[in-house]
PyMOL CGO cylinders between C-alpha atoms (Angstrom):
from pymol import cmd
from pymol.cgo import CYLINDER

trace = [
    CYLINDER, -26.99, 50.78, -42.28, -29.78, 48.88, -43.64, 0.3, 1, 1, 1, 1, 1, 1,
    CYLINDER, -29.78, 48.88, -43.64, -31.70, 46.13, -42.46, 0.3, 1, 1, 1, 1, 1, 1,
    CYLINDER, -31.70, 46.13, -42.46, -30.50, 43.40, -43.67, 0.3, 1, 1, 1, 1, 1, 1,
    CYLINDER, -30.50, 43.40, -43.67, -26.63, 44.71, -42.77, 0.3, 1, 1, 1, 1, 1, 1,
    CYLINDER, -26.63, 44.71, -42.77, -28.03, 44.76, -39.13, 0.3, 1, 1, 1, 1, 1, 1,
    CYLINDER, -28.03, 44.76, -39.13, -29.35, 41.10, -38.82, 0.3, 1, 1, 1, 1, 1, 1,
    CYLINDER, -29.35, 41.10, -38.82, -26.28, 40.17, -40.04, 0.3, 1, 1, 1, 1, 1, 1,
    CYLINDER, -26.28, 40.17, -40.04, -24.22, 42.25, -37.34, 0.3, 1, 1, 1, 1, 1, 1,
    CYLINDER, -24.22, 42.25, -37.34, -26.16, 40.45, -35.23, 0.3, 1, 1, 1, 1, 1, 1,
    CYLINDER, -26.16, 40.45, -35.23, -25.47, 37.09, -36.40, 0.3, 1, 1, 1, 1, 1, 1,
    CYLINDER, -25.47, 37.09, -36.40, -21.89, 37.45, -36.15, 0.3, 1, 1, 1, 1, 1, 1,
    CYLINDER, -21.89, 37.45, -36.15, -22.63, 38.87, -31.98, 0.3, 1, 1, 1, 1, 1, 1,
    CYLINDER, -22.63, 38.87, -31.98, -23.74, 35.81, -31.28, 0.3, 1, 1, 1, 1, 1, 1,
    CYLINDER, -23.74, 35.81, -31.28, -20.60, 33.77, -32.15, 0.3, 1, 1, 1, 1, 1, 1,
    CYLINDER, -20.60, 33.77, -32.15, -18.89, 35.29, -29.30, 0.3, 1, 1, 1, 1, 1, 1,
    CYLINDER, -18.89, 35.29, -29.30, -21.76, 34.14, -27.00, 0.3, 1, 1, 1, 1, 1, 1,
    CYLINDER, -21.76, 34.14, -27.00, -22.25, 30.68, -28.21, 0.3, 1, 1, 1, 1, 1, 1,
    CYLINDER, -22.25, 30.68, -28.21, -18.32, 30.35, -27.92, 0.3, 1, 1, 1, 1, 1, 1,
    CYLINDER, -18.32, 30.35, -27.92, -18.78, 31.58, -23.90, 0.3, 1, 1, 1, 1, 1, 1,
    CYLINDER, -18.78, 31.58, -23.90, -21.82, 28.90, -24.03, 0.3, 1, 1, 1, 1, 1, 1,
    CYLINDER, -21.82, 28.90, -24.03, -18.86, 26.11, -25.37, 0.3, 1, 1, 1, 1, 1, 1,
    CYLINDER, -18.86, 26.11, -25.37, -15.62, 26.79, -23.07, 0.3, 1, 1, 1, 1, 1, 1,
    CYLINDER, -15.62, 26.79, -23.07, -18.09, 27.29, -20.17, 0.3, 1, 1, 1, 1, 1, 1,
    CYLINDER, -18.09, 27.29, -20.17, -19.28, 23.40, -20.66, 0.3, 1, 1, 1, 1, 1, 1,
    CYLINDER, -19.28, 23.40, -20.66, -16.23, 22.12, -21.37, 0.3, 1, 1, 1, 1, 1, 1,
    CYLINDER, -16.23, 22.12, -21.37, -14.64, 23.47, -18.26, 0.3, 1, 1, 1, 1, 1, 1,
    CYLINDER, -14.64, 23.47, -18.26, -17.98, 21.91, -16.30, 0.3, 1, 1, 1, 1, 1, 1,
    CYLINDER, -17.98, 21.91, -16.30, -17.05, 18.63, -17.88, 0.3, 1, 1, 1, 1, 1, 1,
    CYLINDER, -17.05, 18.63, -17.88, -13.07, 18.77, -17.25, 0.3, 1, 1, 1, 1, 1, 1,
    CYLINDER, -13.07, 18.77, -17.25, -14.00, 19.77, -13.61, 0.3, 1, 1, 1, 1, 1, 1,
    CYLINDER, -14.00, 19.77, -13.61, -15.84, 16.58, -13.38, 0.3, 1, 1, 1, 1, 1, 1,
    CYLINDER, -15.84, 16.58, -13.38, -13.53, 14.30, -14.93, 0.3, 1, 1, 1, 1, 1, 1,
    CYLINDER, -13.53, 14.30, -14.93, -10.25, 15.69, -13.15, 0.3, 1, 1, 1, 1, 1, 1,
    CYLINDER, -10.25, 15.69, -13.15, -12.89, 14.61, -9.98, 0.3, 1, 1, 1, 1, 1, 1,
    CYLINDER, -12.89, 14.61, -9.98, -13.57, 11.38, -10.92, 0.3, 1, 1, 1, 1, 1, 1,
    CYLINDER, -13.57, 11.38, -10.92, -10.07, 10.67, -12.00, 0.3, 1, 1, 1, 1, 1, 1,
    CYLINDER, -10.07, 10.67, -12.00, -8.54, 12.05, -8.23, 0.3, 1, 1, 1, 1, 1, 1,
    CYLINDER, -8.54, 12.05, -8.23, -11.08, 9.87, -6.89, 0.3, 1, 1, 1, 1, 1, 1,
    CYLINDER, -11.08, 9.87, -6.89, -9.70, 7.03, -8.55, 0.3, 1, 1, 1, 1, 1, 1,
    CYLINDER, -9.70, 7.03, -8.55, -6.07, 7.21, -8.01, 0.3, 1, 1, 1, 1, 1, 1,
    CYLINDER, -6.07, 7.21, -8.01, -7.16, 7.84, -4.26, 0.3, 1, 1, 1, 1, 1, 1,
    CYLINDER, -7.16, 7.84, -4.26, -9.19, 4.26, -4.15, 0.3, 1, 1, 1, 1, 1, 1,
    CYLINDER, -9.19, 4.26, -4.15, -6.01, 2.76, -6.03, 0.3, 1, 1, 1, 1, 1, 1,
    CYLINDER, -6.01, 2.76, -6.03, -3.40, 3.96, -3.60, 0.3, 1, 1, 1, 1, 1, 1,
    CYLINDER, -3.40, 3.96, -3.60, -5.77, 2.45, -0.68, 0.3, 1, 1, 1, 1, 1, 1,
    CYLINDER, -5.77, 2.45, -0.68, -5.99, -0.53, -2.27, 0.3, 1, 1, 1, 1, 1, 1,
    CYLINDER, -5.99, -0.53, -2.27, -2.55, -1.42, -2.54, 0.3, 1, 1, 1, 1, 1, 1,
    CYLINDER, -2.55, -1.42, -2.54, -2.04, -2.78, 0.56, 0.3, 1, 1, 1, 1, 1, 1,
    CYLINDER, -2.04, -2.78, 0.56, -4.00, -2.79, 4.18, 0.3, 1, 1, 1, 1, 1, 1,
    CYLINDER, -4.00, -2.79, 4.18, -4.89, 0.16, 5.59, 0.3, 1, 1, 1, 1, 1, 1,
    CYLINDER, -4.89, 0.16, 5.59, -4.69, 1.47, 9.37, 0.3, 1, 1, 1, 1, 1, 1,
    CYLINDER, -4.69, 1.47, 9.37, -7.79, -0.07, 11.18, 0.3, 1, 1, 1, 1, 1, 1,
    CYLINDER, -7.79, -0.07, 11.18, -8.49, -2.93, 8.84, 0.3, 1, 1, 1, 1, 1, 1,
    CYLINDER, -8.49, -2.93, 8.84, -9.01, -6.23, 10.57, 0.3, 1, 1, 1, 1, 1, 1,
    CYLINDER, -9.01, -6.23, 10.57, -6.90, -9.14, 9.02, 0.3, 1, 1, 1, 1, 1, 1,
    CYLINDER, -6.90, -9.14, 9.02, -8.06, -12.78, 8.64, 0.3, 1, 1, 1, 1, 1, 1,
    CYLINDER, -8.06, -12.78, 8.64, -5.39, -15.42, 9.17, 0.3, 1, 1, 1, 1, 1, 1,
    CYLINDER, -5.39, -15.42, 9.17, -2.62, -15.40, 6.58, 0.3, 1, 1, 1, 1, 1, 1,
    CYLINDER, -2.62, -15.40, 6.58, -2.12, -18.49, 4.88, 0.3, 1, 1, 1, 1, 1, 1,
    CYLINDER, -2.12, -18.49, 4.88, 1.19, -19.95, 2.57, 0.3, 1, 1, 1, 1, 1, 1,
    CYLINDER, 1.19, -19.95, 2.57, 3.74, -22.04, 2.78, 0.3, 1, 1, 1, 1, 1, 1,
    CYLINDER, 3.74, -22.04, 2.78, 7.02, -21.72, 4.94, 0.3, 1, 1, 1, 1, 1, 1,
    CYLINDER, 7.02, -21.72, 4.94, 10.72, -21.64, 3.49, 0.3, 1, 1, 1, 1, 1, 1,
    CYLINDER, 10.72, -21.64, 3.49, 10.32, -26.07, 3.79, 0.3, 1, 1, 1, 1, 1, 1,
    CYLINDER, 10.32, -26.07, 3.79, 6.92, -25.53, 1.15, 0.3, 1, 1, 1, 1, 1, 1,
    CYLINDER, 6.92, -25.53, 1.15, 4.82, -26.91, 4.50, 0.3, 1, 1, 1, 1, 1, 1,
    CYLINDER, 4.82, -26.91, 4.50, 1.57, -25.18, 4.79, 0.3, 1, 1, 1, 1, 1, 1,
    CYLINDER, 1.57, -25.18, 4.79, 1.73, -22.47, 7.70, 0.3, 1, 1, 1, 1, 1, 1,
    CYLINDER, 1.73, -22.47, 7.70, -0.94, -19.72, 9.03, 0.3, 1, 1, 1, 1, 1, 1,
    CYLINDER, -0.94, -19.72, 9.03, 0.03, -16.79, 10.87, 0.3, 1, 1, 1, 1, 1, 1,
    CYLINDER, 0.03, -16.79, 10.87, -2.95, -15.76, 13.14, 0.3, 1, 1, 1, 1, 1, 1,
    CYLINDER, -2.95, -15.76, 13.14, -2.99, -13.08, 15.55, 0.3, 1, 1, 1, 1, 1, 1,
    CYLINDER, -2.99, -13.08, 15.55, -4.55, -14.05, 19.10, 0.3, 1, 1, 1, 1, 1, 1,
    CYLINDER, -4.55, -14.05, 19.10, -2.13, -14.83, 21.27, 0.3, 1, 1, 1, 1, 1, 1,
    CYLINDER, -2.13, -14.83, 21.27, 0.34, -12.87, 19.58, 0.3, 1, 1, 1, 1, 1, 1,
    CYLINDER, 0.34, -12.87, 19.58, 2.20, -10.85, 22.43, 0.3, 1, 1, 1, 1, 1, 1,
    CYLINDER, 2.20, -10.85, 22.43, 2.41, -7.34, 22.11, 0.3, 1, 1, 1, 1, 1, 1,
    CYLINDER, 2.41, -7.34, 22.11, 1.19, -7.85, 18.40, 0.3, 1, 1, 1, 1, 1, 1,
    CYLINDER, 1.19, -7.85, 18.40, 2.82, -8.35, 14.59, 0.3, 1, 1, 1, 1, 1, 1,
    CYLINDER, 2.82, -8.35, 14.59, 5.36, -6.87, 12.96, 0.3, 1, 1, 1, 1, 1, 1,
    CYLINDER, 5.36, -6.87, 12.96, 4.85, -8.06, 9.28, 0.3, 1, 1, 1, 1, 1, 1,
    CYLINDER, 4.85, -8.06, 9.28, 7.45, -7.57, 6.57, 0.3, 1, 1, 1, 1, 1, 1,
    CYLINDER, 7.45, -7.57, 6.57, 6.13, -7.75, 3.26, 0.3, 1, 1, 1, 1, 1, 1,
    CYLINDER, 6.13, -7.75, 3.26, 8.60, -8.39, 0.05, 0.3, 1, 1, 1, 1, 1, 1,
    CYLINDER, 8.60, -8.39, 0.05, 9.41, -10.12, -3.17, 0.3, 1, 1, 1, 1, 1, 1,
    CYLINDER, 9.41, -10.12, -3.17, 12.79, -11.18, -3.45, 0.3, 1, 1, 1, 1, 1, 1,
    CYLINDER, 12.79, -11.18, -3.45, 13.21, -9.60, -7.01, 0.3, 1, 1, 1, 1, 1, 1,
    CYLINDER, 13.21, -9.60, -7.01, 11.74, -5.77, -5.91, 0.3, 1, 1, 1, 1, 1, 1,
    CYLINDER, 11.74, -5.77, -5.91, 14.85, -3.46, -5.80, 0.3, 1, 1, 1, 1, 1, 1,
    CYLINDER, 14.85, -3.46, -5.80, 12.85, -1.35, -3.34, 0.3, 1, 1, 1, 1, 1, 1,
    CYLINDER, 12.85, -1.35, -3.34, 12.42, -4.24, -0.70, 0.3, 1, 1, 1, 1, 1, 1,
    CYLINDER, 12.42, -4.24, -0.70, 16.28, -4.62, -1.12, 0.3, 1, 1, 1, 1, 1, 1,
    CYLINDER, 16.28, -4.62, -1.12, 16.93, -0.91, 0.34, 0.3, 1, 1, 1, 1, 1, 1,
    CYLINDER, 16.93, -0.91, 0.34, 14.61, -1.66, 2.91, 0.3, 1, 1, 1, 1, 1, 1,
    CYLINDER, 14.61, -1.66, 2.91, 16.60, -4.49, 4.03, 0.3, 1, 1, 1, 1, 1, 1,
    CYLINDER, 16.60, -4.49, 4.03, 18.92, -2.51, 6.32, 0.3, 1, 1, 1, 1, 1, 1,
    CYLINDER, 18.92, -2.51, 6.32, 15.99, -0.55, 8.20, 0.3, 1, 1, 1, 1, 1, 1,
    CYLINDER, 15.99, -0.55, 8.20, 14.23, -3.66, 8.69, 0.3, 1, 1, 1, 1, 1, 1,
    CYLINDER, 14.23, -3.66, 8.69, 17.01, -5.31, 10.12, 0.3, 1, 1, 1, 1, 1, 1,
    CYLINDER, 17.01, -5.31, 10.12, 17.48, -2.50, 12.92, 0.3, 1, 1, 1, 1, 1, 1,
    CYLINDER, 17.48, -2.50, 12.92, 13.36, -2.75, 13.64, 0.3, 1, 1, 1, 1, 1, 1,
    CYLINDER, 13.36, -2.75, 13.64, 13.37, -6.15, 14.02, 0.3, 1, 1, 1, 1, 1, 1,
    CYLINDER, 13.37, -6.15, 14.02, 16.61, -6.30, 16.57, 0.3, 1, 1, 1, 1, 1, 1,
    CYLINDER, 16.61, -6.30, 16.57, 15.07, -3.50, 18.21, 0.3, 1, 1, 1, 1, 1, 1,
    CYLINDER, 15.07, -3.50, 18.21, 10.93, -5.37, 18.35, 0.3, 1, 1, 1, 1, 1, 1,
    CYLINDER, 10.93, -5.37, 18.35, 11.96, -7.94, 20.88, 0.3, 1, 1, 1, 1, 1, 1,
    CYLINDER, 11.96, -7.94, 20.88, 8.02, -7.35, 22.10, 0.3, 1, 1, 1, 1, 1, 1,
    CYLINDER, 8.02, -7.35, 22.10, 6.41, -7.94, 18.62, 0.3, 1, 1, 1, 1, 1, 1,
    CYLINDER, 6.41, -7.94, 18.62, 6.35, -11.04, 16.89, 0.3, 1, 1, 1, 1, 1, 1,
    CYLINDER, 6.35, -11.04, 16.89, 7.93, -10.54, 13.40, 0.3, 1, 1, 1, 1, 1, 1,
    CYLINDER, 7.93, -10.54, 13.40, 6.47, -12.27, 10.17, 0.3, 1, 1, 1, 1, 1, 1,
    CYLINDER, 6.47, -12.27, 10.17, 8.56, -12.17, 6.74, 0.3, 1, 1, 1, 1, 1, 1,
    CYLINDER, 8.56, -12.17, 6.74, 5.72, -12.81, 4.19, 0.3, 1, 1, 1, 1, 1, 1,
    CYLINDER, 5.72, -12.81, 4.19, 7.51, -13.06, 0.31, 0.3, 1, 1, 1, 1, 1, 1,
    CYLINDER, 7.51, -13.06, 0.31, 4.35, -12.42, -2.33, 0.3, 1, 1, 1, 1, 1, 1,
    CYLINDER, 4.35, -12.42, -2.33, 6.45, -12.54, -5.24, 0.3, 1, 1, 1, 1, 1, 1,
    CYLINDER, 6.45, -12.54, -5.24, 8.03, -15.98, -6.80, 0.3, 1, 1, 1, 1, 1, 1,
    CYLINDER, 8.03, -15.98, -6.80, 9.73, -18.32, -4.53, 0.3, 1, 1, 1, 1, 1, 1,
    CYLINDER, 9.73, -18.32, -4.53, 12.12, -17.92, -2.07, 0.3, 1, 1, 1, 1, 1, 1,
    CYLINDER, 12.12, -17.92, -2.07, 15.92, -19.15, -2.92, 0.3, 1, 1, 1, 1, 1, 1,
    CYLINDER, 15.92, -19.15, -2.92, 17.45, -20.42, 0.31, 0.3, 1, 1, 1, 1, 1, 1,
    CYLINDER, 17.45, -20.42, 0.31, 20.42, -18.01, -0.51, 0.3, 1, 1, 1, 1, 1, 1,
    CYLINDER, 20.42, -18.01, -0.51, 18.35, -15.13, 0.03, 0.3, 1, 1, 1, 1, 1, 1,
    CYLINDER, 18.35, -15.13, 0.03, 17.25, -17.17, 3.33, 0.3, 1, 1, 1, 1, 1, 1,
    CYLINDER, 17.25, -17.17, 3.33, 20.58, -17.18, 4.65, 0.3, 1, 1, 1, 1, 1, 1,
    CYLINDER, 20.58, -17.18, 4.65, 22.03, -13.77, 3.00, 0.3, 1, 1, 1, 1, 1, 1,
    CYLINDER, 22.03, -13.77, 3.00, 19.09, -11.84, 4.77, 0.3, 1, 1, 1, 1, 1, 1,
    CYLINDER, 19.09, -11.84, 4.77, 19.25, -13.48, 7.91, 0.3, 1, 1, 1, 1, 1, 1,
    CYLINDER, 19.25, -13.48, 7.91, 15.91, -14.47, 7.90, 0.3, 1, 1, 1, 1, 1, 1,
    CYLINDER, 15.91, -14.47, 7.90, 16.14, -17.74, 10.11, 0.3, 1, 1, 1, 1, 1, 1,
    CYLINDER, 16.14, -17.74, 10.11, 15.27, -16.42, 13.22, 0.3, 1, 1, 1, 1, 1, 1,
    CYLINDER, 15.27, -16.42, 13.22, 11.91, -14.50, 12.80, 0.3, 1, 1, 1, 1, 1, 1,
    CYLINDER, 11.91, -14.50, 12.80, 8.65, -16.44, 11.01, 0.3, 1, 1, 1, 1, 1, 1,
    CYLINDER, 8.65, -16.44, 11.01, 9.10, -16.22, 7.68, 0.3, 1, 1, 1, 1, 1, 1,
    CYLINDER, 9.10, -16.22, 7.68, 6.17, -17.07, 5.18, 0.3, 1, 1, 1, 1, 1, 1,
    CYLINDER, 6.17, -17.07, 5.18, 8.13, -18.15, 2.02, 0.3, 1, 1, 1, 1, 1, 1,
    CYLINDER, 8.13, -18.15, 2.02, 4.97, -17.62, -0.59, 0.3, 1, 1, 1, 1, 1, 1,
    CYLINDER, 4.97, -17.62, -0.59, 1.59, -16.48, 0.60, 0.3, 1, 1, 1, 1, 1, 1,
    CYLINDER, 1.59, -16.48, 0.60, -1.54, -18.46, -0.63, 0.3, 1, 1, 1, 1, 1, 1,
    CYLINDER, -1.54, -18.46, -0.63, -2.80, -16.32, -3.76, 0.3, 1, 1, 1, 1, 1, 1,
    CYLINDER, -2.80, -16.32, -3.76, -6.29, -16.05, -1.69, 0.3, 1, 1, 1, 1, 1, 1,
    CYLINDER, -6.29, -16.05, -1.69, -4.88, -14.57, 1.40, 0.3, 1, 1, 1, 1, 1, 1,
    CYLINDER, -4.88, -14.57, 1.40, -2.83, -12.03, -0.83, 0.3, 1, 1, 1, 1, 1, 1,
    CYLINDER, -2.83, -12.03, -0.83, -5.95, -11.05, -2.33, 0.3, 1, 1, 1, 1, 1, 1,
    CYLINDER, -5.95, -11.05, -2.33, -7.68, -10.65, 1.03, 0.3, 1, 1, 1, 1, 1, 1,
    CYLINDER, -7.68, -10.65, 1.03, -4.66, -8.36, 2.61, 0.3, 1, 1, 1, 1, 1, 1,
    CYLINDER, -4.66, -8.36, 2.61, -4.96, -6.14, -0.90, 0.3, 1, 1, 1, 1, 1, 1,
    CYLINDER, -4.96, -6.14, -0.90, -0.68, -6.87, -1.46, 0.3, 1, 1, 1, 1, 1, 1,
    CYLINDER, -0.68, -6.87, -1.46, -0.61, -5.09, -4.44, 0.3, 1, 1, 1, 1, 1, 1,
    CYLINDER, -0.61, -5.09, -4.44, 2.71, -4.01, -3.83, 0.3, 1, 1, 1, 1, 1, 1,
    CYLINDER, 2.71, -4.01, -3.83, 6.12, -4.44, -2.07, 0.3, 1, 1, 1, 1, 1, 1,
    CYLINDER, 6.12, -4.44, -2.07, 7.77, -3.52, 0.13, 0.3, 1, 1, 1, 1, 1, 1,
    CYLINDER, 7.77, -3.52, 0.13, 5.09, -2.88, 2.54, 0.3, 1, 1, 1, 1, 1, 1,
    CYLINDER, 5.09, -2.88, 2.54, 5.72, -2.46, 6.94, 0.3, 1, 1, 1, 1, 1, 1,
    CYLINDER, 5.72, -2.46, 6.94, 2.64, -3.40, 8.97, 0.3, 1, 1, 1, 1, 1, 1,
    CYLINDER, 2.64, -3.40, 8.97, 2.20, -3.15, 12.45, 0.3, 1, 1, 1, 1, 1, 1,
    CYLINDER, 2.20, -3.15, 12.45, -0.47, -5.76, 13.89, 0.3, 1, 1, 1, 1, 1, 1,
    CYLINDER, -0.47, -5.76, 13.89, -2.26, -5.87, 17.04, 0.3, 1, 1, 1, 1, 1, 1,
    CYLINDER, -2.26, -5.87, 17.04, -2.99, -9.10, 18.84, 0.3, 1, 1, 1, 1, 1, 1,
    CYLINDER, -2.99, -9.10, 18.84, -6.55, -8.98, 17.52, 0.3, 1, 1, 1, 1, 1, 1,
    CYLINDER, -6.55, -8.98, 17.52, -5.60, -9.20, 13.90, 0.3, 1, 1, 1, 1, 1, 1,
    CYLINDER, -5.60, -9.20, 13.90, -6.38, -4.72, 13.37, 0.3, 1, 1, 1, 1, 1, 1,
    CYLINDER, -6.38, -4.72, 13.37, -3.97, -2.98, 11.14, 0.3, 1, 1, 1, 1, 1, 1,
    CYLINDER, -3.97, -2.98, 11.14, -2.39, -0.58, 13.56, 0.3, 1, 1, 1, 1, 1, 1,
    CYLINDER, -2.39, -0.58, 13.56, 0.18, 1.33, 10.97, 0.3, 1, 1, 1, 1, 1, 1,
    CYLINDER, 0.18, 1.33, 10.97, 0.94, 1.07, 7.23, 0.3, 1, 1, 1, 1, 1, 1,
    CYLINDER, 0.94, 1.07, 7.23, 3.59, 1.84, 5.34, 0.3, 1, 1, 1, 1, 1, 1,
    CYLINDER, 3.59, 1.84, 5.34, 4.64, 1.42, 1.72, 0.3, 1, 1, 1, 1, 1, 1,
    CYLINDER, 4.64, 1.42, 1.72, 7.64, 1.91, -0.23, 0.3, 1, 1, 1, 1, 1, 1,
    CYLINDER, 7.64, 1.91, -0.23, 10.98, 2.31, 0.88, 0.3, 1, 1, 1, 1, 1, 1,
    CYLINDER, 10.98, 2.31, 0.88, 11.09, 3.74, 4.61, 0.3, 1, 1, 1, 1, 1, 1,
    CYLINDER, 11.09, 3.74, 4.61, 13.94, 5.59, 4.65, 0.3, 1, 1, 1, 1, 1, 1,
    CYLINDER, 13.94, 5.59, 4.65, 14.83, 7.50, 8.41, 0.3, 1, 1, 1, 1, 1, 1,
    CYLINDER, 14.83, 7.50, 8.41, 11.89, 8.71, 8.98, 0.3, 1, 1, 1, 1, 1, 1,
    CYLINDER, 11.89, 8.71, 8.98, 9.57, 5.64, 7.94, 0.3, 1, 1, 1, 1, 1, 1,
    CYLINDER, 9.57, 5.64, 7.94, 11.55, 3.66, 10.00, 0.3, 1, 1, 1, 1, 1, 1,
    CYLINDER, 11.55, 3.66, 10.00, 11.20, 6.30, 13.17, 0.3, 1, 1, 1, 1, 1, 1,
    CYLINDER, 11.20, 6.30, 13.17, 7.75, 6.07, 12.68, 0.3, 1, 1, 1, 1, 1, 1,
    CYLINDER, 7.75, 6.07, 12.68, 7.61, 2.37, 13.00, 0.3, 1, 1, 1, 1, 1, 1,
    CYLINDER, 7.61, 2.37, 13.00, 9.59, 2.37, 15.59, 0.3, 1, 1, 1, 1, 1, 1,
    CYLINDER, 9.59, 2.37, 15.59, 7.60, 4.44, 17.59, 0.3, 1, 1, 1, 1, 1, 1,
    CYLINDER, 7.60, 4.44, 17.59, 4.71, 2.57, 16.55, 0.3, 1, 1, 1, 1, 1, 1,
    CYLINDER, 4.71, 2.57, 16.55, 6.22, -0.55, 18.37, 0.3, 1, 1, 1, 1, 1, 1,
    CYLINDER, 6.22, -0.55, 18.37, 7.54, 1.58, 21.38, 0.3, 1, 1, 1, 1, 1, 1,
    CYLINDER, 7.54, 1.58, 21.38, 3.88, 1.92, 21.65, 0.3, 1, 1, 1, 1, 1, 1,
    CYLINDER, 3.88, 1.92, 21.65, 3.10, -0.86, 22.92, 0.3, 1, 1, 1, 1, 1, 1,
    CYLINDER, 3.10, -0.86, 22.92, 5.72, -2.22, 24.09, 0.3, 1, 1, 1, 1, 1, 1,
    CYLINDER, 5.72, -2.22, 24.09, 5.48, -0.01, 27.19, 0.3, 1, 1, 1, 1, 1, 1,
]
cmd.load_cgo(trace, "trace")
């Protein structure tokens, strides 16, 4: 084998190597962006609604009448048991029958109904039996923003200070609801 043959032997050893060089970076940079992407969907899903230890200003919308009402927290018993839905989600709909049983069942905890999608109907008033508990018929746009209700349905227990003390989003099913309802057992002791 001459000379030249070997330098271009060489050459073609090198491919290999510079291919290495290639997969090797583009791994390092698919690493990083499968990071940055878990990191986002993880800020999104906390975002969608209040988390466990946030502290709550005064909620603020209109009651099923369209008279301006505010549901603060001091002085609220044992604490809040806020039910968050639009009348149009299909998801808030199957929740309907746990939240029924929870509310019976939270004769301790005050219990707000707060709609955040379009208006009430006074048939869904009357067909979900609404007219006993507090029922905020459209939150203000503001205090949506500042309670992050980026979604429905959504089950908050609130202490008499205004802290988040359990979150949950989505349908309950049995063992959402258990949860909750040990969450208000709770204090209600």
């Amino acid at each position: 084998m001459g000379p030249g043959t070997q330098k271009f032997a060489n050459k073609w050893a090198l491919i290999p190597v510079g291919f290495g060089l290639m997969l090797a970076a583009s791994n390092l940079y698919l690493l990083r962006e499968n990071q940055r992407l878990r990191n986002r969907i993880e800020f999104q899903t906390a975002t969608r609604y209040p988390q466990v230890g946030t502290n709550l200003p005064a909620l603020r919308g209109k009651d099923i009448d369209g008279r301006p009402i505010t549901i603060s927290y001091p002085g609220a018993g044992a604490g809040t048991l806020m039910l968050v839905f639009s009348e149009t989600c299909v998801h808030c709909e199957r929740n309907w029958p746990d939240w029924s049983r929870l509310v019976n069942e939270s004769v301790n905890n005050r219990v707000v109904f707060v709609n955040i999608g379009p208006t009430l109907s006074t048939d869904f008033v009357q067909e979900h039996g609404l007219g006993s508990a507090t029922v905020v018929a459209h939150a203000d746009p503001d205090s949506i923003v500042k309670y992050a209700l980026m979604e429905t349905p959504v089950t908050l227990r609130i202490s008499p200070d205004g802290r988040v003390l359990g979150a949950w989003g989505g349908e309950l099913g049995a063992s959402g609801a258990s949860e909750v309802r040990e969450a208000l057992a709770v204090r209600a002791r």
